[in-house]
C-alpha positions in Angstrom: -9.2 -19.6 -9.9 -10.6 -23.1 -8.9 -6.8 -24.8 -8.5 -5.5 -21.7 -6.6 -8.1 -22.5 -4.1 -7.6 -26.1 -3.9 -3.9 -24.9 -3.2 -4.7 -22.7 -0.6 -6.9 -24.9 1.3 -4.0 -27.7 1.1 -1.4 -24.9 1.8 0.8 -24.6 4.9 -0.3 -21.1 5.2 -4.8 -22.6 5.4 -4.6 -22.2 9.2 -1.9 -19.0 9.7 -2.5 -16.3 11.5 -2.2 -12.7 10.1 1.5 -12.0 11.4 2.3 -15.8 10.3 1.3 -14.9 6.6 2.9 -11.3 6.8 6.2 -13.6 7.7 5.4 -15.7 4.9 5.8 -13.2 2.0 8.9 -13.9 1.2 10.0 -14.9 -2.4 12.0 -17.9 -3.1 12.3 -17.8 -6.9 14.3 -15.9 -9.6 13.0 -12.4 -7.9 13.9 -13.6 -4.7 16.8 -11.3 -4.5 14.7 -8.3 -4.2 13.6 -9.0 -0.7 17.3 -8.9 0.7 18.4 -6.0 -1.5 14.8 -3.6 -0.9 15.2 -5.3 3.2 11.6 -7.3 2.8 8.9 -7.7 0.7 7.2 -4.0 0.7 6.3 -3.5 -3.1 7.4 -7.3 -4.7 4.3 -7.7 -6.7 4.5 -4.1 -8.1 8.3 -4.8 -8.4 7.0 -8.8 -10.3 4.6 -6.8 -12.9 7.2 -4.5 -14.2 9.7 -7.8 -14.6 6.9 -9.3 -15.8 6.2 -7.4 -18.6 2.6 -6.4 -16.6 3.4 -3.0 -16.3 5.7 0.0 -17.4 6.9 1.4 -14.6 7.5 1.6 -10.4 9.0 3.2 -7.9 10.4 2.0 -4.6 13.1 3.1 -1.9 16.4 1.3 -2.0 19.2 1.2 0.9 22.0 3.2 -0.4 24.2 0.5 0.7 22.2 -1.7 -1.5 22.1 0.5 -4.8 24.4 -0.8 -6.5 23.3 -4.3 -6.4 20.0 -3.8 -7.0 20.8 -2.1 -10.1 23.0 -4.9 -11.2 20.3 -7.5 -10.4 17.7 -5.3 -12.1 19.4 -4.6 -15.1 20.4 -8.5 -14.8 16.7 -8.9 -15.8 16.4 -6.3 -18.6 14.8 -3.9 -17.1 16.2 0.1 -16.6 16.8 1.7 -12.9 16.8 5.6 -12.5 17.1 7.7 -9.3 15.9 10.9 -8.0 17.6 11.4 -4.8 18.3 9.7 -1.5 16.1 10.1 1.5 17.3 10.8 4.8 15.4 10.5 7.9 14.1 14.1 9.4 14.3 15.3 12.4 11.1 15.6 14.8 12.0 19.6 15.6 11.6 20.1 11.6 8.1 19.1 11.4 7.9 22.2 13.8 9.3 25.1 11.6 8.1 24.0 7.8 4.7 25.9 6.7 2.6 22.8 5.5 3.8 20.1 6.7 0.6 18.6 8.1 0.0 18.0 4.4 2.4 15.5 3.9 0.9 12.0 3.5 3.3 9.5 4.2 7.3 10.6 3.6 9.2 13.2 6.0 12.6 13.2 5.1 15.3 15.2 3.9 16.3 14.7 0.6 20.4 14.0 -0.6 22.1 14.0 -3.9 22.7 10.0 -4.4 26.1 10.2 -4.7 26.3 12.0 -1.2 24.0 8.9 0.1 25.5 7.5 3.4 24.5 3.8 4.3 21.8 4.8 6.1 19.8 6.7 3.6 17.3 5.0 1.1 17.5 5.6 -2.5 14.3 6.7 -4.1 14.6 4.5 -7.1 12.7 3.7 -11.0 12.8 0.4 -12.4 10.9 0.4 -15.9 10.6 -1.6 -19.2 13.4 1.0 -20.7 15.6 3.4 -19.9 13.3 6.0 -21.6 10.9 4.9 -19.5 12.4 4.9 -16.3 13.5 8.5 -17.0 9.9 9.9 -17.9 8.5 8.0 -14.6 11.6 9.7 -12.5 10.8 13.2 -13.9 7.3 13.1 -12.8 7.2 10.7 -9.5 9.5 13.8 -7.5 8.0 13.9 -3.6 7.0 17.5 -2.7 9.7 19.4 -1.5 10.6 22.2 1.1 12.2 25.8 0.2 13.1 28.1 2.7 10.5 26.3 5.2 7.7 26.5 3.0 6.1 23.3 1.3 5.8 22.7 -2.1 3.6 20.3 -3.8 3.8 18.7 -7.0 1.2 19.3 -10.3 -2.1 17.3 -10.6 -0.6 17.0 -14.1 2.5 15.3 -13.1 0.4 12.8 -10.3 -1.9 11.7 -13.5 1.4 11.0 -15.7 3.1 9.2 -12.9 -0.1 6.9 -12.7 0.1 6.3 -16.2 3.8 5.8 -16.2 3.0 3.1 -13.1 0.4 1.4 -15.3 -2.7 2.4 -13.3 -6.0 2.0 -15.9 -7.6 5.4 -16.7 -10.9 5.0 -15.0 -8.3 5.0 -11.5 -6.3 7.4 -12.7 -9.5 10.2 -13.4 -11.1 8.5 -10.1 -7.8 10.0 -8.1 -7.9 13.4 -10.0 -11.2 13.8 -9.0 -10.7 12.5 -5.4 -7.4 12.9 -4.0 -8.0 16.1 -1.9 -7.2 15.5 1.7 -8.6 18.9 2.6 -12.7 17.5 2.3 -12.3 13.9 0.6 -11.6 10.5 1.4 -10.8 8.5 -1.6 -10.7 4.4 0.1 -14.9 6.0 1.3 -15.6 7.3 -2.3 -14.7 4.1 -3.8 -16.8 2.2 -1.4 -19.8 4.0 -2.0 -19.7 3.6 -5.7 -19.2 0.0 -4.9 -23.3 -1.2 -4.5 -22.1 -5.2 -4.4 -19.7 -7.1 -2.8 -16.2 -5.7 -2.8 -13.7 -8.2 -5.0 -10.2 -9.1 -2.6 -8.3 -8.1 -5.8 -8.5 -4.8 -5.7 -7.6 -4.5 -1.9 -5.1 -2.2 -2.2 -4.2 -1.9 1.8 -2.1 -3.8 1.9 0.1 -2.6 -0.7 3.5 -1.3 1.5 3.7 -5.1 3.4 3.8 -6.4 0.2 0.6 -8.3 -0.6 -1.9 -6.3 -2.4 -1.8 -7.0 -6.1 -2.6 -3.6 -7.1 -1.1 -0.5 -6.0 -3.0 2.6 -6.7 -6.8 2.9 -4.8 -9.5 1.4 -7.7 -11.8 3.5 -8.6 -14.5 1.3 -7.2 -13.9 -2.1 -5.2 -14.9 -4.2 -8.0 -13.2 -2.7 -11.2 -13.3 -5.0 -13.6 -9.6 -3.6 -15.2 -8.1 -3.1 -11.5 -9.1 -6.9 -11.4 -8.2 -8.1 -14.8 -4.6 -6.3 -14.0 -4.2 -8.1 -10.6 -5.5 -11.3 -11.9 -2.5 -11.4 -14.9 -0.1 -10.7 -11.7 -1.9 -13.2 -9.7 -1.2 -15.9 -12.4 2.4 -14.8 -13.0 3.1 -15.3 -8.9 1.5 -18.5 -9.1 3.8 -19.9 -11.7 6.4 -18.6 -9.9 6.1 -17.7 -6.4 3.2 -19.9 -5.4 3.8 -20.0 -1.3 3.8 -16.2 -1.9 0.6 -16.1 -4.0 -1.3 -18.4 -1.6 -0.3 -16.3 1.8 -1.6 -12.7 -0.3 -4.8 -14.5 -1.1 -5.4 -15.3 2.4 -4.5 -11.8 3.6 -6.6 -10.1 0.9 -10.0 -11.5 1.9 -9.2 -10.7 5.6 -11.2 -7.8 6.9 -10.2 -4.6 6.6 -10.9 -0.9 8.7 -9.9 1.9 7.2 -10.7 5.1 8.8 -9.2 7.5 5.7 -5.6 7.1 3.6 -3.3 6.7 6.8 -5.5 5.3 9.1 -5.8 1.2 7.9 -6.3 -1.7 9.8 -6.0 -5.4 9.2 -8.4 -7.2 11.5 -7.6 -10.9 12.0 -11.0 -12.2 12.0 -14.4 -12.7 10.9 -17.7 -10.6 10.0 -20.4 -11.1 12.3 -22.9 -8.4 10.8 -22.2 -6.1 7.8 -20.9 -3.6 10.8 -19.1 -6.0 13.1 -16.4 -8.1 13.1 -14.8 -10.5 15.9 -10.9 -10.9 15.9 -8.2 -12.2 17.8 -5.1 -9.5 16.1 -5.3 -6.5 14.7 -2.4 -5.1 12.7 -1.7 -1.5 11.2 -1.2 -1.9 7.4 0.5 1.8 7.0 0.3 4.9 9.5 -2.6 4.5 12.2 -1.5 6.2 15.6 -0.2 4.1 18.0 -3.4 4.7 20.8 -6.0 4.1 17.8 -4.0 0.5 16.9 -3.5 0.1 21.1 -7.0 0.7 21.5 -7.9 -1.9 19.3 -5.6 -4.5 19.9 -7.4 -4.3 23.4 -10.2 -5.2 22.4 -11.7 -8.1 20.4 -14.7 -7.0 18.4 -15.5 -3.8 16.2 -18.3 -2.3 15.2 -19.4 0.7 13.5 -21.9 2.7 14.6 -22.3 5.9 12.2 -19.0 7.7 12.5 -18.3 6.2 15.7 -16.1 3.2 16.0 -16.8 1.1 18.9 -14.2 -1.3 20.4 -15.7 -4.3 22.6 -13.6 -6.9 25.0 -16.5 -9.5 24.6 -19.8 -8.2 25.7 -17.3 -5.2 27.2 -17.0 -1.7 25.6 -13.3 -0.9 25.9 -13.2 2.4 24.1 -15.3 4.9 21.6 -13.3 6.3 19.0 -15.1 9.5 17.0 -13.9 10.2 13.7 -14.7 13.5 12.3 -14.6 15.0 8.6 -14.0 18.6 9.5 -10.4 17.7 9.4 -7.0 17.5 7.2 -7.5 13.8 5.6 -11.2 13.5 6.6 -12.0 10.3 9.1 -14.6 8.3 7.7 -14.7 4.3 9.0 -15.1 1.3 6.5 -15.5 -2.4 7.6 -14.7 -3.9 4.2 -15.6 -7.5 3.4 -14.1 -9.4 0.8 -15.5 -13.0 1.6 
């Protein structure tokens, strides 16, 4: 780890700010095609550990218009594609009339036979180690779906054989079946409390849909040693490879993180003044934070946490108080994570 250090303190990216490193994750090498084909650089390094040989299996969302070329360029590289379906955006009045829908965690849309895909749609797409592979991963990594306006959600049993599929190691995967229930647990807060030391930048996992986390699924603790064995063989690999990329997700990994539960994630551009405070200049939402919460923050230019309270400072100025409460769908509880 000593020379990738003395890389990054050489590197153009030493001084960047957070949105110039997010810019700067773009691969140049033999992968490189990816980031045109996928439109940016949202899941490379789970994309580099399948090509690498790292890991079986992973899923991402290709542009219809682009399917065909990404399959060419993946297959170009020995590896097998499968699809599920295309993915069209919903409409707002929808969200209105489904039973559950508040359950969702991340994708509302409607879902199309591929070949009825129109250029607009997204493909949601398996790229594995074989074709075998790719077909076990597509018959278990289906989104929940919606019948007659009612909301259907997939097995535990097919979530744990998806994770296995994607390569996750098994203390992560019995971690999630444990802790994945939105309804009175926050998984990113269960991991931190089981974490009693420093927690390691390689397992950072927020930052994984902009395309620098190493590791995809959330660790079972922020310093699992097989979570950072896993992201240290992918970490090697990009460094051979892709090493402006490597450098600029090492710089974003250790910056500070809030995360207020599995939506709610904030990269703050700064430093730690106390275990519970941190001073930045940017603040930048890593997945689905609502735009007043991000607003709020961006207005201001320190944090600190204060119980479950989240206080948000202009200088010596309090700008805002933001409460966050467990009694909730996807329970609120804030983390200022440090990975200096």
């Amino acid at each position: 780890m000593k020379s990738i250090v003395q890389h990054i303190d050489t590197a153009p990216v030493a001084d960047a700010s957070a949105s110039e490193l997010l810019a700067a994750l773009r691969p140049r090498g033999e992968l490189s095609p990816y980031y045109q084909l996928v439109s940016g650089a949202a899941l490379f390094p789970q994309f580099t550990a399948v090509a690498a040989g790292l890991r079986p299996a992973m899923d991402c969302w290709v542009p219809a218009r682009n399917l065909d070329g990404f399959t060419k360029f993946a297959q170009g590289l020995g590896l097998a594609v499968s699809y599920d379906c295309a993915f069209r955006q919903l409409s707002v009045e929808s969200h209105d009339r489904v039973v559950g829908v508040e359950t969702l965690c991340t994708t509302f849309a409607e879902g199309i036979r591929v070949e009825n895909a129109q250029p607009g749609d997204c493909v949601h797409t398996f790229v594995a180690d074989s074709k075998a592979t790719a077909e076990r991963a597509r018959a278990c990594g289906w989104y929940p779906v919606v019948v007659k306006d009612r909301l259907f959600h997939k097995p535990v049993v097919d979530h744990l054989e998806f994770g296995r599929l994607l390569g996750y190691p098994d203390c992560c995967i019995a971690f999630f079946g444990k802790s994945n229930n939105w309804n009175k647990t926050n998984s990113y807060a269960e991991a931190y409390l089981k974490t009693p030391w420093r927690c390691d930048h390689r397992t950072n996992c927020f930052g994984k849909n902009l395309g620098f986390s190493l590791t995809f699924h959330i660790p079972c603790r922020f310093d699992c040693e097989r979570t950072i064995d896993q992201s240290n063989a992918l970490l090697k690999f990009l460094w051979q490879h892709e090493p402006d990329y490597a450098a600029a997700c090492l710089k974003l990994l250790r910056k500070p993180v809030l995360s207020l539960n599995e939506r709610e994630i904030i990269l703050l551009d700064g430093t730690f003044l106390t275990k519970d405070r941190v001073i930045y200049r940017d603040a930048l939402d890593l997945f689905s934070t609502p735009k007043d919460v991000v607003q709020t923050i961006k207005s201001g230019n320190v944090v600190e946490l204060r119980g479950q309270y989240v206080l948000v400072f202009h200088d010596s100025d309090l700008v805002d108080v933001l409460e966050c409460r467990c009694d909730r769908y996807g329970p609120r509880i804030p983390l200022l994570i440090d990975w200096t």
